[in-house]
C-alpha positions in Angstrom: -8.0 -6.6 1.5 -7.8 -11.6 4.2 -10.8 -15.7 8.5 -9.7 -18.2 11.3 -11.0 -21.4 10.6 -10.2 -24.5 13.8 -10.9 -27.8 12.2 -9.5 -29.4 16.0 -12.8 -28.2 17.1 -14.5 -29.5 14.5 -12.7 -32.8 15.7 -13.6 -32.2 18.9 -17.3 -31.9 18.4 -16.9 -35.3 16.6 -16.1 -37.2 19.8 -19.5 -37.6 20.4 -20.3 -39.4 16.9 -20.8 -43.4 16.7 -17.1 -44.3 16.3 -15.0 -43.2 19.0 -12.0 -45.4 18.4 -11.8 -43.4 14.9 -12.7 -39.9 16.4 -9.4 -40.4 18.7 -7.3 -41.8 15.5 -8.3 -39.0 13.6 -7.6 -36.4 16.8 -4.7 -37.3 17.2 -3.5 -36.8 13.7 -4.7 -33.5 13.6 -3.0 -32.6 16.8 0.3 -33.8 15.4 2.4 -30.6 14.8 2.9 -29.1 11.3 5.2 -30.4 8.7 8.1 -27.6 7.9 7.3 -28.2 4.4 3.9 -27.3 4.3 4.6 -24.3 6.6 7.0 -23.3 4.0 4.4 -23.7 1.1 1.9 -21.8 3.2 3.9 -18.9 3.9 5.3 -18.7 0.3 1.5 -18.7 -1.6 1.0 -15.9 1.2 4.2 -13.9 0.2 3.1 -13.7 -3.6 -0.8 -13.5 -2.9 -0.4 -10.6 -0.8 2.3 -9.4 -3.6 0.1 -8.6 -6.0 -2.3 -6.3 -3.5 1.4 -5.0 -2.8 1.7 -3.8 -6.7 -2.2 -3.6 -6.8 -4.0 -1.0 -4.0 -0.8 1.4 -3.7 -0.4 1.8 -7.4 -3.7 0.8 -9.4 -5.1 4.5 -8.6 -2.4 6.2 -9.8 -2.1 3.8 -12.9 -5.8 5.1 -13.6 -5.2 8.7 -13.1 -2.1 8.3 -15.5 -5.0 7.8 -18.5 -6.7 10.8 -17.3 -9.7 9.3 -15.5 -11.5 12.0 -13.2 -11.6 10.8 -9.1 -14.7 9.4 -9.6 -14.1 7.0 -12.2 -11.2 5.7 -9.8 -13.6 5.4 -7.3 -16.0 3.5 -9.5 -13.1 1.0 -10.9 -11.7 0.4 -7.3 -15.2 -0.1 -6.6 -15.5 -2.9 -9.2 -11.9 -4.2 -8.0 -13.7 -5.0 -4.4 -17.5 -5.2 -5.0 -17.2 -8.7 -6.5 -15.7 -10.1 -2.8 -19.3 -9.5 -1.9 -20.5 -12.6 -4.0 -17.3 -14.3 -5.3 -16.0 -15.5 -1.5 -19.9 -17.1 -1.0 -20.1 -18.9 -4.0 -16.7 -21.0 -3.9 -17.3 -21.0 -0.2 -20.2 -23.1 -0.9 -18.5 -25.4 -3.9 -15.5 -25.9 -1.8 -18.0 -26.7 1.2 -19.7 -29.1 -1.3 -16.7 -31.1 -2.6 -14.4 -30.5 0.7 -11.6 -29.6 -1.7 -10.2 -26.0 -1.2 -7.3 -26.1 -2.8 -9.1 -27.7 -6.3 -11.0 -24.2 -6.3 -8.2 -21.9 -5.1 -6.2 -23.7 -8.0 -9.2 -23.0 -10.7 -9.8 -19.3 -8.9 -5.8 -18.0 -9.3 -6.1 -19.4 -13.0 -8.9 -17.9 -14.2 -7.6 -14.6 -12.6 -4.3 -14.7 -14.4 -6.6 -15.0 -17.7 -8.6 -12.7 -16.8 -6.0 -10.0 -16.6 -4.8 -10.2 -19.8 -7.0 -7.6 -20.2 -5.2 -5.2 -18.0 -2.4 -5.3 -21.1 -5.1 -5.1 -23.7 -7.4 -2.1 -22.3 -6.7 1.4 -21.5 -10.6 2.7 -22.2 -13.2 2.9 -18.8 -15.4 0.1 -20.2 -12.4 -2.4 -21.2 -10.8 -1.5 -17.6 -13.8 -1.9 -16.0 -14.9 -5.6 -17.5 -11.3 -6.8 -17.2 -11.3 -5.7 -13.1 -15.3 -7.2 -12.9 -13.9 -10.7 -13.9 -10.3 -10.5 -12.5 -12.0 -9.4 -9.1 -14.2 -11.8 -8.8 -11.9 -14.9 -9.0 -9.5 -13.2 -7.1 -11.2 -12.8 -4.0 -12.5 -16.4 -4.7 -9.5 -17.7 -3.7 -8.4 -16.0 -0.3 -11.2 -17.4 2.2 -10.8 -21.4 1.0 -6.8 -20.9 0.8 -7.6 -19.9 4.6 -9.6 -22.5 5.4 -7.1 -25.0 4.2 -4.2 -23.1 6.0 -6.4 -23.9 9.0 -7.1 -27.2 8.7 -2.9 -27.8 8.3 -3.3 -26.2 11.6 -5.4 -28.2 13.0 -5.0 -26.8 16.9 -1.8 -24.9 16.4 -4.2 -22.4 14.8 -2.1 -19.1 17.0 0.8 -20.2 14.4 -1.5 -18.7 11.6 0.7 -15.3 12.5 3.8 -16.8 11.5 2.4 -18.0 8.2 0.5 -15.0 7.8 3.4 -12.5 8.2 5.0 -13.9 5.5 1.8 -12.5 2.8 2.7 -9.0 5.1 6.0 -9.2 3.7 5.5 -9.6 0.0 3.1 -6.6 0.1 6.0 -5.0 1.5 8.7 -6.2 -1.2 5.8 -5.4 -3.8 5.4 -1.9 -2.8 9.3 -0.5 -2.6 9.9 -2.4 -5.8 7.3 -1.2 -8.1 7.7 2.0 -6.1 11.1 1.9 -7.4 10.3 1.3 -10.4 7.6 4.1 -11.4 9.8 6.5 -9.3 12.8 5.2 -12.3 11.0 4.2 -15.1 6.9 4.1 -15.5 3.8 3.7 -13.8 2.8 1.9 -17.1 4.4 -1.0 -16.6 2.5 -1.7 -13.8 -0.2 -3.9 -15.6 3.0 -6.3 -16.8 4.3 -6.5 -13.1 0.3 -8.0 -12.2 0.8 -10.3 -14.7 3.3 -11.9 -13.4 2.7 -11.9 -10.4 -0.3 -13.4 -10.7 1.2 -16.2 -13.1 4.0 -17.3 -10.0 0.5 -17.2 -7.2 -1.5 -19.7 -9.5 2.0 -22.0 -9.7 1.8 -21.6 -6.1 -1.2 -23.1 -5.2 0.5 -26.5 -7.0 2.6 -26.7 -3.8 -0.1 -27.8 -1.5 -2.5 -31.0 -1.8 -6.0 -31.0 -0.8 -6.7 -32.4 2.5 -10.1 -34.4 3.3 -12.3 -32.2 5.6 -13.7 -33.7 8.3 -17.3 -32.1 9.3 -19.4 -31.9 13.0 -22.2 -34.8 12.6 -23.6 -32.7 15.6 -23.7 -29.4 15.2 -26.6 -27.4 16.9 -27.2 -24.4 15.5 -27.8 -23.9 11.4 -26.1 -21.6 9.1 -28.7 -18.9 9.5 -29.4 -19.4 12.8 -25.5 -18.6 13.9 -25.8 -15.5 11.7 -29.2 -14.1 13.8 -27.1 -14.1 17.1 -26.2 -10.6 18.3 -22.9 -11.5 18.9 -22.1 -12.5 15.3 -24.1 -9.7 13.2 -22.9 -6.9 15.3 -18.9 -8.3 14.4 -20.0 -8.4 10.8 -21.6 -5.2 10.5 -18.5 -3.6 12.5 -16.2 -5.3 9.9 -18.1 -3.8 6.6 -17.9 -0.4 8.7 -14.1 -0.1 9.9 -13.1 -1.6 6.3 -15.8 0.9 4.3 -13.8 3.8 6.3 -10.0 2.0 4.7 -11.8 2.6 1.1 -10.2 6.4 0.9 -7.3 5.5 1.9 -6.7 2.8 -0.1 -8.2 4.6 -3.3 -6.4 8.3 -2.6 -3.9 7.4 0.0 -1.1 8.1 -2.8 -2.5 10.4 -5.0 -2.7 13.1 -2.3 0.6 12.7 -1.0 1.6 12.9 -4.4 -0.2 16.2 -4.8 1.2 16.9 -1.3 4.7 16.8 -3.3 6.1 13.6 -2.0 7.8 11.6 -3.8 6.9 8.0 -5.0 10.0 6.3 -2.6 8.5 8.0 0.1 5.2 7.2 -0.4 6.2 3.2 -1.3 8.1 3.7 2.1 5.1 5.1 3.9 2.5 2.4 2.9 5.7 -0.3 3.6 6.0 1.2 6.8 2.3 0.4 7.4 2.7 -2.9 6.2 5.5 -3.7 8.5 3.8 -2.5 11.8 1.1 -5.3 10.7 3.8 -8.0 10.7 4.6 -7.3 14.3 1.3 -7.6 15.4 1.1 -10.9 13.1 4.2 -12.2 14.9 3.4 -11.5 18.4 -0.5 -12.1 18.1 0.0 -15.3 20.1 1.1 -13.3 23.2 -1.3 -10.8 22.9 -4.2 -12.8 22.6 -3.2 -14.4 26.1 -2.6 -11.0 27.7 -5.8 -9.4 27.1 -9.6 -10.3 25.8 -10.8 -10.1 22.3 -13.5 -7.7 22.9 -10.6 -5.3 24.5 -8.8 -5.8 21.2 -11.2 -4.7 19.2 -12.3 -2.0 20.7 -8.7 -0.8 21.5 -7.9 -1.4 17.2 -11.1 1.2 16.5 -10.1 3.7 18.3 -6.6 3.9 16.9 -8.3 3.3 13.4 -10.3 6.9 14.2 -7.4 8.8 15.5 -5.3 7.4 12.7 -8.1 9.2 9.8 -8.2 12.2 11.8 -4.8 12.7 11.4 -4.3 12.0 7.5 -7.0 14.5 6.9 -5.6 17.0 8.5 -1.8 16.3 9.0 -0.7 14.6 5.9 1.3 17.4 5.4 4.1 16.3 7.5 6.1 13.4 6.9 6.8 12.7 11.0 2.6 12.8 11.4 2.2 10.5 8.5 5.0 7.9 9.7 2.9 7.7 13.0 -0.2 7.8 11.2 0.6 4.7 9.3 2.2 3.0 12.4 -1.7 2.7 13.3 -2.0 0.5 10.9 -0.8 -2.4 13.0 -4.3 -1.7 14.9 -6.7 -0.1 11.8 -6.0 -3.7 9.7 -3.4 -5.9 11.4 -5.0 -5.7 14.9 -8.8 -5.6 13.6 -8.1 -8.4 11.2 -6.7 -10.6 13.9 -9.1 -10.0 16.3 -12.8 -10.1 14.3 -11.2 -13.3 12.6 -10.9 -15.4 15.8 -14.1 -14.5 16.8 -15.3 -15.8 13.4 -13.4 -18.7 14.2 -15.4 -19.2 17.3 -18.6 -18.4 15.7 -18.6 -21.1 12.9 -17.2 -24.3 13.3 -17.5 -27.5 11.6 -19.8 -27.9 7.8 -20.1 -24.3 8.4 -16.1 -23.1 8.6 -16.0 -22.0 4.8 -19.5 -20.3 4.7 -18.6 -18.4 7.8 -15.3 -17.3 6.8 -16.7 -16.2 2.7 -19.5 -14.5 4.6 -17.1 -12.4 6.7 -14.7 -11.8 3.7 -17.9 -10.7 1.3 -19.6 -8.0 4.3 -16.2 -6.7 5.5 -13.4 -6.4 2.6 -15.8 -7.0 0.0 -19.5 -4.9 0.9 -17.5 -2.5 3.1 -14.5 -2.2 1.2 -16.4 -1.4 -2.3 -18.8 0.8 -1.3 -15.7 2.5 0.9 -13.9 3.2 -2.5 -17.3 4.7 -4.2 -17.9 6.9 -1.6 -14.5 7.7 -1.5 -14.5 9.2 -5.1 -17.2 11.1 -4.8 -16.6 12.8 -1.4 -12.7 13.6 -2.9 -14.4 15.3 -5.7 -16.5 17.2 -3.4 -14.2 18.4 -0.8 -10.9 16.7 -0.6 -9.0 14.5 1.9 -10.8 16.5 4.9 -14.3 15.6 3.6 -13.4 11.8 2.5 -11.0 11.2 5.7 -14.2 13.2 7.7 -16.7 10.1 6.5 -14.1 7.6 7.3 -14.1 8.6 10.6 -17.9 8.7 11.0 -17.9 5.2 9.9 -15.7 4.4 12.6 -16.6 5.8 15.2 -20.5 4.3 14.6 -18.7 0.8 14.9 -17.5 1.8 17.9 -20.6 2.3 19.5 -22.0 -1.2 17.9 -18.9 -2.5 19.2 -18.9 -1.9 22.4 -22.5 -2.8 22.8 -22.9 -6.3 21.2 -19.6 -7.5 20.4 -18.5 -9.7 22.9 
């Protein structure tokens, strides 16, 4: 599942450097607006990135239940799919930090995806499936965080227009799901592996759109890497990130196999999870006004909540349609609410050299520690007792980072 990063702060922090004349040059270029062009190539590596987790999280489950794998094989392949996010976003975060080049390694991370999942045409055994998903997951994730950080830097301080760049990776999730929806609902779930292909093919052409930038980094920073980490404020958001996405790991590893079971059918369930989806965008297009009309802390707090009511609900309500349409309205708060929220706090947290550590560390503890371990529980528990049980945890999870929440995260 993507991390605020403010390079005009970074700027700012630079005023106090040995060259004030070409502090304020550079200043003022960053404050200049954004280019419609690169807004447009933004949003468009978005809509396709996001596209493949369209065809990818609603479908891959069902893809591996369709060669007769038992719950808890999905669960350990989903598993795989997000466990590498826990290394992959640190490492490039630190080569792009390095070289101050994101979009060099986002460029080399899409590519050596797209080879990687050849496999996913080749392989239809555990072993060959679960190789192929170690190596295509770990470039993949790779390239989210540092296409972020570069999105933030084009920024610069217009950093509340992220939403309307954002929205756009919202929508091609959407368009993913109802069209591969369609699809296995017409044709075959087993062409699904052919649609990631080329998907992923049209995201690595993508990232050719966009040039790197040079980064600019604080000279005078005052806290260190590990240091900013240690601070109460920081862990406790971290550790109630890998919570509230550890409780998403059923749903995104069951969510439409049980309706399936349930005796929906696969345009409703592609409607349901695009339903979702599109509650997400609203919150991504009017983030800028609710950000000014109440505090962070409020936000996040208000988003777990919903996140626990909303698991309540699908483990024991899924059986009607009206309760599952409201149930996935709550996803505007469980992800698109959460999401924007934690990451502007990370973008408060960790400025300057530190933008691109801070924002792989928050990718690898939330969607990658949190989201992994999420879908391995998840298999298990569904084996042992069903949506009730796995929903049950989820909602344990959550409601522990609301305590955490509500007593450090400020």
């Amino acid at each position: 599942m993507a991390d605020l990063q403010s390079l005009g702060k970074v700027f700012k922090s630079m005023q106090n450097s040995s060259a004030p004349p070409v502090n304020k040059a550079v200043n003022k270029e960053v404050n200049k607006p954004i280019n419609r062009s690169v807004h447009q190539r933004l949003s468009l590596h978005y809509f396709f990135y996001f596209a493949v987790l369209g065809a990818l999280l609603p479908y891959i489950g069902l893809y591996f239940q369709s060669l007769n794998f038992t719950a808890i094989e999905i669960g350990q392949l989903l598993a795989v799919l997000l466990g590498t996010k826990i290394i992959a976003p640190n490492l490039w975060g630190w080569l792009a930090d390095r070289s101050g080049l994101s979009v060099k390694w986002v460029r080399l991370a899409t590519g050596l995806t797209l080879v990687s999942a050849l496999g996913l045409l080749w392989f239809d055994s555990f072993w060959g499936l679960f190789f192929t998903i170690l190596f295509f997951s770990f470039f993949w994730h790779a390239s989210l965080p540092q296409f972020e950080s570069y999105t933030f830097g084009c920024l610069g301080d217009e950093k509340h227009r992220y939403g309307e760049i954002r929205l756009w990776g919202s929508v091609g999730f959407i368009a993913a799901v109802l069209l591969i929806g369609w699809q296995i609902e017409h044709f075959s779930i087993a062409w699904l592996p052919v649609d990631l292909f080329i998907l992923l093919a049209v995201v690595w052409l993508s990232t050719y759109l966009v040039k790197d930038r040079a980064r600019q980094h604080s000279e005078g920073l005052s806290s260190g890497f590990i240091d900013i980490l240690k601070q109460p404020a920081v862990w406790s958001l971290l550790v109630v990130s890998f919570l509230v996405q550890l409780s998403h790991g059923v749903y995104y590893a069951f969510f439409t196999i049980h309706l399936s079971g349930l005796g929906y059918d696969k345009t409703t369930i592609a409607w349901l999870w695009a339903l979702g989806v599109i509650a997400e965008v609203l919150v991504f297009y009017w983030m800028s006004l609710i950000f000014r009309s109440y505090s962070v802390r409020f936000l996040i707090l208000l988003s777990i909540v919903l996140t626990l009511i909303r698991w309540l609900m699908n483990a024991y309500l899924a059986e009607s349609l009206l309760w599952m349409l409201v149930a996935q309205l709550l996803h505007a708060a469980s992800f698109g609410l959460f999401h924007a929220a934690a990451i502007h706090l990370i973008d408060e947290h960790f400025k300057g050299q530190h933008h691109g550590k801070g924002q792989a560390i928050f990718a690898a503890s939330s969607h990658g520690l949190g989201g992994a371990l999420g879908m391995l529980i998840a298999g298990y528990a569904w084996t042992l007792g069903g949506a009730e049980l796995s929903y049950g945890l989820s909602a344990l999870a959550v409601f522990i980072s609301l305590i955490i929440a509500y007593r450090w995260v400020k």
